[in-house]
C-alpha positions, 0 to 999 in steps of 0.5 A: 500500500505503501509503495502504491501511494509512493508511485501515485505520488511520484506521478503526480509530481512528474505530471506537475512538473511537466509543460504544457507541450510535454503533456499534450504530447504524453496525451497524444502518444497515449491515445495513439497506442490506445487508437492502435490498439483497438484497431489490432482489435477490430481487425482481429474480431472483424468478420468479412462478408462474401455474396451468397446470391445476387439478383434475386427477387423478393420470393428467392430472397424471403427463402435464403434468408428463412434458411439462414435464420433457422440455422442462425448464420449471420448474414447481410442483405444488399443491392436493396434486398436482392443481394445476400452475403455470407462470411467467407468461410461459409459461402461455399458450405452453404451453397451446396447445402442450400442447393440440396434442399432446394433453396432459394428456388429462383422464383420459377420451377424447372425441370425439377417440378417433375422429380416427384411423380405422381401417378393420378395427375391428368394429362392436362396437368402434366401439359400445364407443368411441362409448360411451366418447367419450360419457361422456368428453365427458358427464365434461368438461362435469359438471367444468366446475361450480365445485362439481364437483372430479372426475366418472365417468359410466358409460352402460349402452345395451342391446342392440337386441331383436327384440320391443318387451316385450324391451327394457331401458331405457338407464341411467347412473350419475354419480359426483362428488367435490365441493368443501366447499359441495357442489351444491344440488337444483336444479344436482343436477336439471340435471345429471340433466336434461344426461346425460339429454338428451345420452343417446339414450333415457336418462330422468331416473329411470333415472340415479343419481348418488352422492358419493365417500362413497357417498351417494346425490345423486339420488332412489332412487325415481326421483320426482325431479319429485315432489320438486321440485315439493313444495321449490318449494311449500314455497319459495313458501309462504315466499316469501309469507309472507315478502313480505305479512310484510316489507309490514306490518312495514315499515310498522308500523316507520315508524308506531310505530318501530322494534322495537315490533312483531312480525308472523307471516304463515302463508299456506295455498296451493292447488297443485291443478292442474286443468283442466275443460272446459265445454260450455254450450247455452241453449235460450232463445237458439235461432236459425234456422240453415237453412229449406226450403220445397216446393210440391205442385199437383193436379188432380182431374177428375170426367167423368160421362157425356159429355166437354163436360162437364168440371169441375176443382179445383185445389189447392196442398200447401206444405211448410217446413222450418226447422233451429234452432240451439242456442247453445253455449258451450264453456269451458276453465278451468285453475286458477292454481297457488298461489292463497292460499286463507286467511291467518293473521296475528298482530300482537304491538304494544309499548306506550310508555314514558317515562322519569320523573326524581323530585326524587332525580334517579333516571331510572326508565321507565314503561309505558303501553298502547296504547289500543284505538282505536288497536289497532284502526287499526293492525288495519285498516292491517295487513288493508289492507297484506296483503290480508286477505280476510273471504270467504277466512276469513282471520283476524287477531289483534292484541295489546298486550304490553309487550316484553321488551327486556333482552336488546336493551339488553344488546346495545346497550351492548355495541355501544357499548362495542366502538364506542368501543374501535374508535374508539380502537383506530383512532385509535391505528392512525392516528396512532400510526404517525405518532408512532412515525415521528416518535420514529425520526427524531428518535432517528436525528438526534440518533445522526447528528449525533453520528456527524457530529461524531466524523467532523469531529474525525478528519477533518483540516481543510480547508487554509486559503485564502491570499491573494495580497499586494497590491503597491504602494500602497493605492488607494481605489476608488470604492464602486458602488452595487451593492456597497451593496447588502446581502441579507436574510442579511448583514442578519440577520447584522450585527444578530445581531453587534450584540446579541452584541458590540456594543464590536466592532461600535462599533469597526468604526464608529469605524475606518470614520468615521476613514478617511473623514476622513482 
């Protein structure tokens, strides 16, 4: 107890005689360990969250958390309560023994409605749940799309009739809740063309897909291949232009430098499908392709009167025919799809300038076109560079102008205005932190050295070291070679003494040479 009130004691006459800048600095360096410490117990008690499932609806949702209350896991909801998240070693555990029991259910059954079978279900009902599992799986594999947050697919199949003419086609209708970027035309084209393909006798124009502000995705008149063919017409007409531009303007740029040359390509494409057959027959070329020949001999007697007397003629029919065969030739053309049929291309050229110091040392610019011969050669360049075809009436135009490049000088100091301030803005950021390090340790040394020093003056003092007595006589002891010896500190030392106090130094001499007279 004693002891007790000697430290408290002790501690409060320390803090009594510290300053004000020592105690605020105690202050600090106190809540700082403090500070620290809770962080280290933060960070080794904190628990950190995985997502289990993501994009549910409120259904789905209402069963994984059901599930994850029964069995007492922690969990926490986000996205608005479509998200669900986990500790990190659980996420996997839970998955699997979630999927096992059939939760969350995705809001639409599949094929699994038909795991449990019962026997005394009428055909109309087993109709009613092959179409819900249809459009259950039809829903599960739209929602797979990054873009698609939430999906209904609804399938409409006619009932089977005795006569052909009465028969209804089947149809479905997709409704989709998307994310920000939303879907292009052509995932929109291959989600029709999915449904479509997974739907027994369902066709794409049948199909209508809308957003869940009612806006109608698909084509309502049902010429969704039309549609598509003339965007990818339009895209193959800029994907021309845009390479035969990309061709001359690069090289123009290498020729004359940079943004002294403008090129504009307009390509007109044939996307005229057709094909035609051919049947050809030369007439001059006939061959024999097959001949037949026949032989006829008769024999003619003429008897007058009496039979000795007897004459005979004998005489041969020869017959030939002969098939000819007529050459033919049969030809199948298909025209090529985006056959350039004529370019339109215009070249606008700067001219040069140079920049002119009169005897003032005013820096003034002066301009000079381009002459003709060589307009003329980068005319030819460019028709060599995109293909230019006289037989097509293509046509190209090529003109020098001077540029007005205000805008661009404006700009360009502009950038270099902000490159030099982000190049001191960086410097700062770099060496700045360095300097103010530097000030806080050189700050905290100086407040710890005083802090230091007050603590050494409350603080007793070591005892000090006693001796023991030597009895008997002083014996001189040979010196050893070792204790001649001196290390660089004691070096240091001795000559540090000299310069300071040179009288005692002297002394020491003196007594020593005294001695070894003696």
């Amino acid at each position: 107890m004693d002891e007790l009130k000697r430290i408290s004691s002790s501690l409060l006459v320390f803090i009594k005689q510290m300053s004000a800048s020592q105690a605020l600095m105690l202050l600090g360096v106190g809540a700082g360990v403090i500070a620290g410490v809770a962080a280290l117990f933060v960070f080794v008690t904190s628990v950190n969250y995985s997502t289990l499932y993501r994009n549910l609806d409120d259904a789905s949702a209402g069963e994984a958390l059901s599930y994850l209350d029964a069995n007492k896991i922690p969990y926490q909801v986000s996205d608005g309560g479509r998200s669900i998240l986990v500790p990190d070693d659980k996420v996997h555990m839970l998955r699997m023994e979630m999927a096992s029991q059939g939760v969350p259910t995705g809001g639409s059954v599949g094929y699994s409605i038909f795991d449990k079978t019962n026997f005394g279900m009428t055909d109309f009902l087993q109709k009613v749940n092959f179409r819900r599992a249809l459009e259950g799986e039809l829903t599960k594999t739209i929602m797979e799309i990054s873009a698609v947050k939430s999906a209904r697919v609804h399938i409409v199949m006619p009932k089977e009739r005795l006569f052909g003419r009465d028969k209804k086609e089947t149809t479905a209708s997709i409704l989709l809740k998307l994310s920000s970027g939303g879907l292009t035309r052509r995932q929109l084209s291959g989600i029709n063309h999915l449904v479509a393909s997974s739907v027994e006798g369902l066709r794409t124009e049948n199909i209508s897909i809308i957003d869940y502000n009612g806006n109608l995705l698909s084509n309502p008149s049902g010429n969704d291949t039309m549609a598509g063919l003339s965007s990818t017409q339009l895209q193959v007409r800029k994907d021309v232009e845009s390479y035969l531009e990309n061709k001359a303007q690069s090289m123009l740029n290498d020729v004359i430098g940079l943004g002294k040359a403008v090129v504009r390509v307009s390509a007109e494409l044939d996307f005229t499908q057709a094909e035609r057959t051919n049947e050809i027959y030369d007439a001059n070329g006939a061959v024999v392709r097959s001949e037949e020949r026949s032989e006829q001999s008769a024999n003619s007697k003429d008897q007058s009167g009496d039979k000795s007397d007897e004459s005979s003629d004998d005489s041969k029919v020869e017959t030939t025919i002969t098939n000819y065969e007529i050459p033919k030739t049969i030809e199948h053309i298909v025209n090529h799809v985006g056959v350039i049929k004529r370019l339109s291309v215009a070249v606008m050229l700067d001219g040069t300038t140079e920049q002119i110091e009169d005897g003032d040392g005013v820096i003034t610019e002066s301009y000079t076109p381009r002459p003709q011969e060589e307009i003329d050669r980068l005319s030819n360049i460019v028709k060599s560079t995109i293909g230019f075809d006289s037989d097509r009436n293509d046509q190209i135009e090529v003109y020098n102008i001077p540029f007005d490049n205000s805008a661009f000088n404006r700009i360009q100091d502009e950038l270099d205005k902000s490159n030099d301030l982000y190049m001191y803005v960086n410097l700062v950021k770099r060496f700045g932190g360095w300097i103010l390090i530097a000030v806080f340790v050189m700050y905290f040394r100086k407040k710890a050295t005083k802090l230091f020093k007050a603590l050494s003056k409350i603080a007793p003092p070591p005892p000090p070291k006693v001796e023991p007595e030597r009895v008997g006589p002083i014996v001189d002891e040979p010196v050893s070679y070792e204790m001649e010896r001196r290390t660089p500190k004691l070096i240091d030392q001795m000559q540090e003494t000299a310069k300071e106090k040179p009288e005692e130094l002297a002394k020491v001499i003196k007594t020593m040479m005294v001695g070894s007279s003696e």
